[in-house]
C-alpha positions in Angstrom: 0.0 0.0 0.0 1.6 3.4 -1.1 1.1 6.2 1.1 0.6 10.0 0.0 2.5 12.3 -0.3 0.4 15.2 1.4 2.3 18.4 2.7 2.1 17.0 6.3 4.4 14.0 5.4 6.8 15.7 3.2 7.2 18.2 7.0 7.3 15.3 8.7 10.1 14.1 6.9 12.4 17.4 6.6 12.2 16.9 10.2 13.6 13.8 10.7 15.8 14.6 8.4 16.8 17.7 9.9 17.0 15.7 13.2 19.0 13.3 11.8 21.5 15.9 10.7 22.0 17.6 14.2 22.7 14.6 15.7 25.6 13.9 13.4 26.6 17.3 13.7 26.6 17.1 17.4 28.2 13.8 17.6 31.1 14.2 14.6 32.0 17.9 13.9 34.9 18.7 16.6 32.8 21.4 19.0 35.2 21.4 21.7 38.4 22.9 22.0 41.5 23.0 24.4 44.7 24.6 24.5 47.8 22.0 25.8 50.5 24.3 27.0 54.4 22.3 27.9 57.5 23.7 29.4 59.4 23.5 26.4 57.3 24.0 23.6 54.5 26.2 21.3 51.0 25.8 22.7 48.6 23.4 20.8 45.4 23.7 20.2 43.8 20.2 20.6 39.7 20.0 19.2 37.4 16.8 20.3 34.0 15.9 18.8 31.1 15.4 21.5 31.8 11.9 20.3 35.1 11.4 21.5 34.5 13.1 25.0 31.4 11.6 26.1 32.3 7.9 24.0 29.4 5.7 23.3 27.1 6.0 26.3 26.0 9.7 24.5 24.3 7.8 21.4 21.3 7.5 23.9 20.3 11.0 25.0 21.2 11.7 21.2 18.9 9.2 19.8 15.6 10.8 21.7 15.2 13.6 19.0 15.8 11.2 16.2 12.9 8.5 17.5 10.7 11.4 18.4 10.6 12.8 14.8 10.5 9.6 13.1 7.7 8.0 15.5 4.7 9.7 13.5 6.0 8.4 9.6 5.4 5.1 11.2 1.9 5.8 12.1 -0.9 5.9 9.8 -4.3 8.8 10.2 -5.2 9.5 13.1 -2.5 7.7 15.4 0.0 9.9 13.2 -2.0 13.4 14.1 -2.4 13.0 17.8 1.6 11.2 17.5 3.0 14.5 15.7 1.4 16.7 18.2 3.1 14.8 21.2 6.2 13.9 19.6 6.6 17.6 18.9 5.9 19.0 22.5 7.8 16.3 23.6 11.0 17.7 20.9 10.6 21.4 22.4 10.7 20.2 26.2 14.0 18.2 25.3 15.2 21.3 23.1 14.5 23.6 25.9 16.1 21.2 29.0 19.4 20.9 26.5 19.1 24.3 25.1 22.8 25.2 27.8 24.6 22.8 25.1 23.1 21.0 22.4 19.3 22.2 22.1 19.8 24.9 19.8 20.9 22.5 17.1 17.2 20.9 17.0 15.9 23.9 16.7 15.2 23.9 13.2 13.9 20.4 13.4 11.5 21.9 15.7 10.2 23.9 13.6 9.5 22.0 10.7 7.9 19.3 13.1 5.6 22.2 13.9 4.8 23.0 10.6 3.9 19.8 10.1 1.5 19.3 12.7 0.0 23.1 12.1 -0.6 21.5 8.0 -2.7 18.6 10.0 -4.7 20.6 11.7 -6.1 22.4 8.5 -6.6 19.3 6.8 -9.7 17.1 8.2 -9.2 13.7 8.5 -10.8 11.3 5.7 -13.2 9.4 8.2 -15.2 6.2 6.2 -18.3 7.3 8.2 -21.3 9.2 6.5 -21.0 12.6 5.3 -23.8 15.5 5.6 -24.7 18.4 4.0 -26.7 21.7 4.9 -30.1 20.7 3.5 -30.4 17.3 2.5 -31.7 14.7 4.7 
């Protein structure tokens, strides 16, 4: 079974990938820094990657944005509306507790997660049950 490709998805989707870039950024482009100073020698500068730092155990607190975003493409109608909505509350609160190191990166994940719950608001769900309109019994 194919699924559409409505505006809502296609958010959906920039946001994961948008996720999905952050954490890479945050886990492999060198963000720290340190000087190493010796009695006999030039000062070097010595840059790390959050990677290298923190080692393996990071992947987990790192992984919570990428699940939250990708949690609703799994889901199908309805499960995927009320699943965006939480997912993406659930994205700000862990933006705004790591906002002091690494939240700012997810910020633009953020918002296209928004966007994408804001397009399923405007768009009614496609219920199977019986439609009426204004003057016809």
């Amino acid at each position: 079974m194919r699924r559409r490709s409505d505006p809502k998805n296609v958010r959906q989707i920039i946001a994961f990938s948008l996720t999905v870039a952050a954490t890479l950024v945050v886990l492999l482009v060198p963000l720290y820094s340190g000087v190493m100073v010796t009695n006999d020698g030039p000062e070097h500068v010595i840059t790390s990657t959050l990677l290298e730092i923190a080692g393996l155990p990071i992947l987990v607190p790192l992984l919570i944005p990428v699940v939250l975003t990708g949690l609703p493409l799994l889901l199908r109608e309805r499960a995927q509306k009320y699943a965006s909505v939480a997912t993406t509350v659930a994205l700000a609160i862990f933006a705004l507790l790591a906002s002091a190191t690494i939240g700012w990166f997810y910020v633009p994940a953020l918002a296209a997660a928004l966007a994408a719950v804001l397009a399923s608001s405007r768009q009614p769900l496609n219920d199977s049950g019986p439609s009426f309109t204004a003057g016809q019994p």
